[in-house]
Phi, psi and omega in degrees: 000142174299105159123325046077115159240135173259142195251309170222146145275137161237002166182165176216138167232169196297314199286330172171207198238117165281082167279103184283144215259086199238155217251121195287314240256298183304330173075007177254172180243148184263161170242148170236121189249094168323086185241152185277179219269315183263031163262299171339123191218129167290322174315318207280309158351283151333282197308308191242084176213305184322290206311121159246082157275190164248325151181113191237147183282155187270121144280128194249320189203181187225130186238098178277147128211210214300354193199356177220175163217160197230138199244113170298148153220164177282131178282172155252129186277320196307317181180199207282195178262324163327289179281015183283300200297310221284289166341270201273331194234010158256140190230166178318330180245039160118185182313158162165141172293136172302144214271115172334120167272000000 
């Protein structure tokens, strides 16, 4: 991404590769998320850009270029999004986001 220095990979999935990211002009980090082109949806893009949760990762922007397109995200520093869910979003009676404060 333009503007964008890459710092690590943290992780790969069938759809694509999540890197974290850091923004020259703010000195801050990112999550960037890799996807192929014929995944890439503006609607959709739109829709979690929309999602205001505490916890849901923030979408800020979007990026094309010849052959992936790429999703800014808010990082998570504390640990992975795996031990996030594992931690935090299973309760005795099954999956579910923890109930807003």
């Amino acid at each position: 991404m333009s503007g964008y220095g890459f710092v690590r990979k943290l992780g790969e999935g069938e759809q694509g590769q999540v890197v974290e990211v850091i923004n020259y002009r703010d000195q801050k980090n990112y999550a960037a998320k890799q996807i192929s082109l014929n995944l890439f949806s503006e609607k959709l893009f739109q829709r979690l850009q929309q999602l205001n949760h505490p916890n849901i990762v923030k979408v800020f922007q979007y990026e094309i270029n010849s052959n992936s397109a790429y999703y800014l995200m808010e990082l998570l520093h504390e640990q992975s999004l795996y031990n996030h869910l594992i931690l935090f979003c299973i309760s005795p009676v099954g999956f579910g986001l923890p109930p807003q404060e």
